[in-house]
ROKOL-427755 format. One record per residue (C-alpha): residue number from 0; z, x, y. Coordinates in pm, 1 decimal. Each point is the difference from the previous one (the first is absolute). Example, Ala and Ser with C-alpha at 12.3 -4.5 7.8 and 13.67 -1.06 7.14 Angstrom:
% ROKOL-427755
REC    i         w         u         v
REC    0     780.0    1230.0    -450.0
REC    1     -66.0     137.0     344.0
This chain:
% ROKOL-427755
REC    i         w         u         v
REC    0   18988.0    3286.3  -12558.3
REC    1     -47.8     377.2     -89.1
REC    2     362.8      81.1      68.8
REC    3     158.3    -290.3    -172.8
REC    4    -213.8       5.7    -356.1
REC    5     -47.4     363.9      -3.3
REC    6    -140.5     -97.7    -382.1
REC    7    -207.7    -318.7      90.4
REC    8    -195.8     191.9     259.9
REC    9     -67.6     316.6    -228.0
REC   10    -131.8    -231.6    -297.0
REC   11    -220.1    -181.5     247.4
REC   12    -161.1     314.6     143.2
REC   13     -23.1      84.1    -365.0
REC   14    -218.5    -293.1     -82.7
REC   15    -168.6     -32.7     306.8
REC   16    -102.3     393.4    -133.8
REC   17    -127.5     -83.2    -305.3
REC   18    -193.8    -303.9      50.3
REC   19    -167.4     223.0     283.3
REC   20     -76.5     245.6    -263.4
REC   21    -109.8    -264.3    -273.6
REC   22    -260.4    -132.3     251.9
REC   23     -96.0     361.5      69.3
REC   24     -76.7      95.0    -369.1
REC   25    -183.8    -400.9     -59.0
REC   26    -247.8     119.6    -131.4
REC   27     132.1     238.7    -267.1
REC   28     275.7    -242.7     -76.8
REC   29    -262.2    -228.5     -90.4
REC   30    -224.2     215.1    -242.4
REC   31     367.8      55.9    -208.8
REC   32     -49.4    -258.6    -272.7
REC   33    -339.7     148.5     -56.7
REC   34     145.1     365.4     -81.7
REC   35     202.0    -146.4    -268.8
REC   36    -232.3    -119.2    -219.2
REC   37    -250.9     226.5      80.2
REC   38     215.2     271.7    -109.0
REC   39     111.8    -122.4    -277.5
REC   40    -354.0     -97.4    -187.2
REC   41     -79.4     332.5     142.2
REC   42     238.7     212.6    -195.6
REC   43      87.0    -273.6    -304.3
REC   44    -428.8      68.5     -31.1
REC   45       5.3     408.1      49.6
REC   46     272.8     -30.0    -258.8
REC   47    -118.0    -194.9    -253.2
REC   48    -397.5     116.5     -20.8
REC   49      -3.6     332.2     202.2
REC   50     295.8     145.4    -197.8
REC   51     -94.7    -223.5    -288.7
REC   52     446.2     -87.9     -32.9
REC   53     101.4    -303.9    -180.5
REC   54      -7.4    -320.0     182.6
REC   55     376.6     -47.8     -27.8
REC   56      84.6     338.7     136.2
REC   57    -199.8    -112.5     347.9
REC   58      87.6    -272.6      29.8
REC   59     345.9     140.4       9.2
REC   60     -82.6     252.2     203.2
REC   61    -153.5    -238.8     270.5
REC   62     261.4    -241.9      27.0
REC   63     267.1     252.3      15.5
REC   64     -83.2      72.4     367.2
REC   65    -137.8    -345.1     137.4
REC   66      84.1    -366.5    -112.3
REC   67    -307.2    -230.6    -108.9
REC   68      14.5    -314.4       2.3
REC   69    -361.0     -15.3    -265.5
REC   70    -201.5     259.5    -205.7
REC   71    -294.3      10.3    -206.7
REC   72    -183.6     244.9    -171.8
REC   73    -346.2     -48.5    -120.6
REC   74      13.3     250.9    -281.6
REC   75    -397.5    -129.5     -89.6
REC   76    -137.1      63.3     368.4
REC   77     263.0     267.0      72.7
REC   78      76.6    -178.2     315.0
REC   79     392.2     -66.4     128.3
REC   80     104.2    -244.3     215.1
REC   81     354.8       1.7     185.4
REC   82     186.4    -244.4     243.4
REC   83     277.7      91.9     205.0
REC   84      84.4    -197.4     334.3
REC   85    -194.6    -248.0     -23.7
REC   86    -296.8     227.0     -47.3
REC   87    -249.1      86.5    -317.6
REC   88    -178.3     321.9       0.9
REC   89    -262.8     122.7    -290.8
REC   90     -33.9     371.5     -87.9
REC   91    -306.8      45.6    -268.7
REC   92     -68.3     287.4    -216.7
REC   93    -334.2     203.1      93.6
REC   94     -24.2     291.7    -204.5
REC   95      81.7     280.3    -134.1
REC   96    -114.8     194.3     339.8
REC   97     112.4    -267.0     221.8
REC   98     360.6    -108.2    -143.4
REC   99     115.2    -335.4     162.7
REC  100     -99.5    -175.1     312.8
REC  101     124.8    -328.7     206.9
REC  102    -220.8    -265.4       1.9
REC  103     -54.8    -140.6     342.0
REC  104      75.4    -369.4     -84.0
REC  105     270.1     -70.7    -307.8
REC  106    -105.9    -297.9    -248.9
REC  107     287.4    -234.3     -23.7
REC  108     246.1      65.8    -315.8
REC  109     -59.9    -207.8    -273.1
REC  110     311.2    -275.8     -96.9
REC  111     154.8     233.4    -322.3
């Protein structure tokens, strides 16, 4: 089979590479969704009431880098709430010492 579809047999091995080194990395491959909303209520929140910038400016500056599919900020509780995957993740404002911090389970975004 090798020597008559040369290409055939190099794009199986290829496959049969990758899906070994998908199951490998499961577990990491799994946590991805989190990261992206995590990251982004992270910085959209560091951005907005660390460095005190105008709400359109990080919101921007967020969603120039990773694609959401929902956002909300709570601009009375100074709490931010993204979803991206499939995923929501809350960041909350702390203080002036502490800056921003994840919160460990993410409410689910209101219908606006």
């Amino acid at each position: 089979m090798i020597r008559r579809r040369p290409f055939l047999s190099l794009l199986l091995l290829i496959l049969l590479f990758l899906v070994a080194l998908a199951w490998q990395n499961r577990v990491h491959l799994q946590a991805f969704p989190g990261i992206v909303g995590a990251y982004s209520a992270k910085e959209y929140c560091s951005c907005r009431y660390v460095a005190n910038n105008p709400a359109d400016y990080c919101k921007a500056y967020v969603t120039l880098y990773m694609p959401l599919s929902g956002f909300f900020d709570d601009a009375i509780n100074k709490r931010v709430t993204a979803r991206g995957l499939g995923s929501s993740q809350s960041a909350q404002w702390q203080g002036a010492r502490q800056g921003c911090q994840l919160l460990p389970e993410a409410a689910p975004l209101p219908d606006a």
